[in-house]
Legacy VTK file of the C-alpha trace (Angstrom):
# vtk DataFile Version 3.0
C-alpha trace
ASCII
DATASET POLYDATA
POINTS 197 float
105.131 92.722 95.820
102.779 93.791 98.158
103.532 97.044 100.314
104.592 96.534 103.611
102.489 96.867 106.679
103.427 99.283 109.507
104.259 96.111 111.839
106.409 94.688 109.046
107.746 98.560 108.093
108.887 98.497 112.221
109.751 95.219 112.380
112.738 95.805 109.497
113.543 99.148 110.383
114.544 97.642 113.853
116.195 94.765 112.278
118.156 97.693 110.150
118.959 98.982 113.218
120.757 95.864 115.259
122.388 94.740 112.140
124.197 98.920 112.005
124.939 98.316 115.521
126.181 94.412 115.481
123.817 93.554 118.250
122.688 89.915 119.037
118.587 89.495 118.136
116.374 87.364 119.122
113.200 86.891 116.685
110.330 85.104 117.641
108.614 83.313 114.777
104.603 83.619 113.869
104.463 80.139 112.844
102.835 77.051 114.404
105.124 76.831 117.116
106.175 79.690 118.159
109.737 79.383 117.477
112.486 81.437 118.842
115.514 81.763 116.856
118.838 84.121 117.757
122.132 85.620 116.137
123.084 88.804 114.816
121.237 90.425 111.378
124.142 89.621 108.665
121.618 90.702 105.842
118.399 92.472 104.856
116.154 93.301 102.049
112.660 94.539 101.785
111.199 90.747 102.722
113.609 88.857 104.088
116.586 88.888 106.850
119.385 86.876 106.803
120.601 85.794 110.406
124.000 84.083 111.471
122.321 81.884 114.036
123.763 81.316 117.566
122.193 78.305 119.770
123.059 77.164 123.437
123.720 80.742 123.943
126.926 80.771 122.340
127.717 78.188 119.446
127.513 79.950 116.089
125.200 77.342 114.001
124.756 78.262 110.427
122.294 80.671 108.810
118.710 81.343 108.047
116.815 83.424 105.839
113.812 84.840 107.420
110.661 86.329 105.986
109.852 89.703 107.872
106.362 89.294 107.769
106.598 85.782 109.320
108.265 87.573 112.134
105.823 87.948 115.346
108.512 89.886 117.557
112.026 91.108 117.472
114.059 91.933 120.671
117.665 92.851 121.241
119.765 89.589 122.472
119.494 88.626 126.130
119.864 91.938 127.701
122.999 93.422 129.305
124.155 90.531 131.103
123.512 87.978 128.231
125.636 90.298 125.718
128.540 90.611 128.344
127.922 86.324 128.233
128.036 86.569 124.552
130.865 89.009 124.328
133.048 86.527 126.206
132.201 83.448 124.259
133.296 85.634 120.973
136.192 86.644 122.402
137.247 83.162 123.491
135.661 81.283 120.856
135.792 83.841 117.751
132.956 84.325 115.097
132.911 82.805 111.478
133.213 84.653 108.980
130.044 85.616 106.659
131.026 83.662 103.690
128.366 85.146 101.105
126.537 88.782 100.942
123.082 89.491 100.481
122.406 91.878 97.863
119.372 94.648 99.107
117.236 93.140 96.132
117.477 89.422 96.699
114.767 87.742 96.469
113.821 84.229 97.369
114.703 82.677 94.009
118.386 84.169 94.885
118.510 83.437 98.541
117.431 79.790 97.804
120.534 79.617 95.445
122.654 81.102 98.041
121.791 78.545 100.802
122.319 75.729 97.888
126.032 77.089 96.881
126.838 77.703 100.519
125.545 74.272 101.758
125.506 70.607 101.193
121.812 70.208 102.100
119.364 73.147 103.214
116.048 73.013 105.010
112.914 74.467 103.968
109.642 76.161 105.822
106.851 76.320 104.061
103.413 77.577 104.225
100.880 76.978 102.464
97.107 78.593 103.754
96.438 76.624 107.366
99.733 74.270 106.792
103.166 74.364 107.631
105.953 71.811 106.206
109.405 71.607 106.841
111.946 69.444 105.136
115.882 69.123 104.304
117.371 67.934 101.545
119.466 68.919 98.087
118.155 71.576 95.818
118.192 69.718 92.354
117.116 72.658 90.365
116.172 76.454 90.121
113.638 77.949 87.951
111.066 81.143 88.285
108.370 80.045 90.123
109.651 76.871 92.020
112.680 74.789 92.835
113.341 71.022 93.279
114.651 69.873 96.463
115.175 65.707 96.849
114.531 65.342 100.874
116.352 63.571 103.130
114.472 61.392 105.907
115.418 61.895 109.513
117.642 58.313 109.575
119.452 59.915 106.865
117.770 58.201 104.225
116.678 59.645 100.493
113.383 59.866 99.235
113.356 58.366 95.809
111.613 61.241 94.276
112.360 64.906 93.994
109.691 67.003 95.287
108.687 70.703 93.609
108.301 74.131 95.612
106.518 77.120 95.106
109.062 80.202 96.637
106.072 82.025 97.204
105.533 79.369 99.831
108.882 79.373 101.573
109.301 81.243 104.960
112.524 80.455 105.680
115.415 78.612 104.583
118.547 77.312 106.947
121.852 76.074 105.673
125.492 75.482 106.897
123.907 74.112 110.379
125.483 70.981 112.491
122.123 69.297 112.171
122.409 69.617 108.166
125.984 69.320 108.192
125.106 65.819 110.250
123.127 64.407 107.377
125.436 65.331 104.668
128.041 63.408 106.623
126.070 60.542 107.911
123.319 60.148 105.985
123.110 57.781 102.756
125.255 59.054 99.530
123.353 61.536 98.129
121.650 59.630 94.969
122.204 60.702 90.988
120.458 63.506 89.815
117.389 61.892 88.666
116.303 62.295 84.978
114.656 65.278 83.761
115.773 67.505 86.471
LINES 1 198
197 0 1 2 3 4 5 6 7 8 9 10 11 12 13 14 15 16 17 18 19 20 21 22 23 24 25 26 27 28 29 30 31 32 33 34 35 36 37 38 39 40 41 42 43 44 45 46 47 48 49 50 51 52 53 54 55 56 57 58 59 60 61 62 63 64 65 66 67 68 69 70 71 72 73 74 75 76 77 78 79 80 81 82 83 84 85 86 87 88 89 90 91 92 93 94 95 96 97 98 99 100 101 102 103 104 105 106 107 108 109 110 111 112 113 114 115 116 117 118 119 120 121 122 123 124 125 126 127 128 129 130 131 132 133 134 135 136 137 138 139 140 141 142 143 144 145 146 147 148 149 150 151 152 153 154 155 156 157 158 159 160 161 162 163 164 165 166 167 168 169 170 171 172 173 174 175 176 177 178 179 180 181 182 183 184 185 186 187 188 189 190 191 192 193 194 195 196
């Protein structure tokens, strides 16, 4: 493992820091696009942070594993008045429990397993040099190196094949979501495993 740079060293101690004091983030992503994600820090180790994701302001929607050094910016929710927003939507609507714990050492072999056992169907980012993928689907199989994950097209259809992936290449990882909770529900039945995986 490479050592951390000062951005990334910042980056998780202020991570560390909202998760002690149960504050709402929001991360903005170095990837492609930009992307903004929030929630509250539910999990950290030296690479990665685990986030129980809120969207539309107040709907709790899943989780994601994020890797630190893919983060761009980190900010504390949506200031005083969004919190007070916040606060009132947990008080009226509750918050979900954290069904799993992320051990300090995890790494991305472990969290991938984690989103599996939690989750129907995950979705994977990837990057690999000057590309990004993303894709959902069923994790067939877990070894060192790589994992299988048989994808799911976005009418809800299988791909035939199952598909191999490098961890070294993930960036994140999402599970227990509506949108992946939709295509477990709606999609095609989820094929038998195919042979020799």
């Amino acid at each position: 493992m490479a050592p951390m740079s000062q951005d990334t060293t910042r980056l998780r101690e202020t991570l560390a820091t909202f998760a002690e004091e149960e504050a709402a983030v929001k991360i903005v992503l170095a990837n492609e696009d930009w992307d903004i994600v929030h929630g509250f820090v539910v999990g950290l180790t030296v690479e990665w942070v685990a986030l129980q994701q809120i969207t539309d302001s107040v709907h709790f929607d899943g989780f994601g594993f994020y890797r630190i050094d893919r983060i761009a910016e980190v900010y504390r929710g949506a200031g005083a008045a969004g919190a007070a927003y916040l606060q009132r939507a947990i008080d009226e609507l509750g918050r979900p429990p954290i069904p799993f714990r992320v051990p300090p050492d995890a790494t991305i072999r472990d969290l991938v397993a984690l989103g599996s056992e939690s989750s129907a169907l995950v979705w994977i980012a990837t990057e690999d040099g000057d590309s990004e993928t993303t894709a959902v689907g069923k994790v067939r199989g877990l070894r060192e190196t790589e994992f299988d994950l048989q994808r799911i097209e976005a009418n809800g259809v299988w791909y035939e094949h199952v598909d191999s992936w490098e961890y070294t290449d993930v960036t994140s990882v999402g599970f227990c979501t509506r949108y992946l909770e939709a295509f477990a529900r709606f999609g095609d039945p989820l094929p038998a495993q195919p042979e020799g995986n």
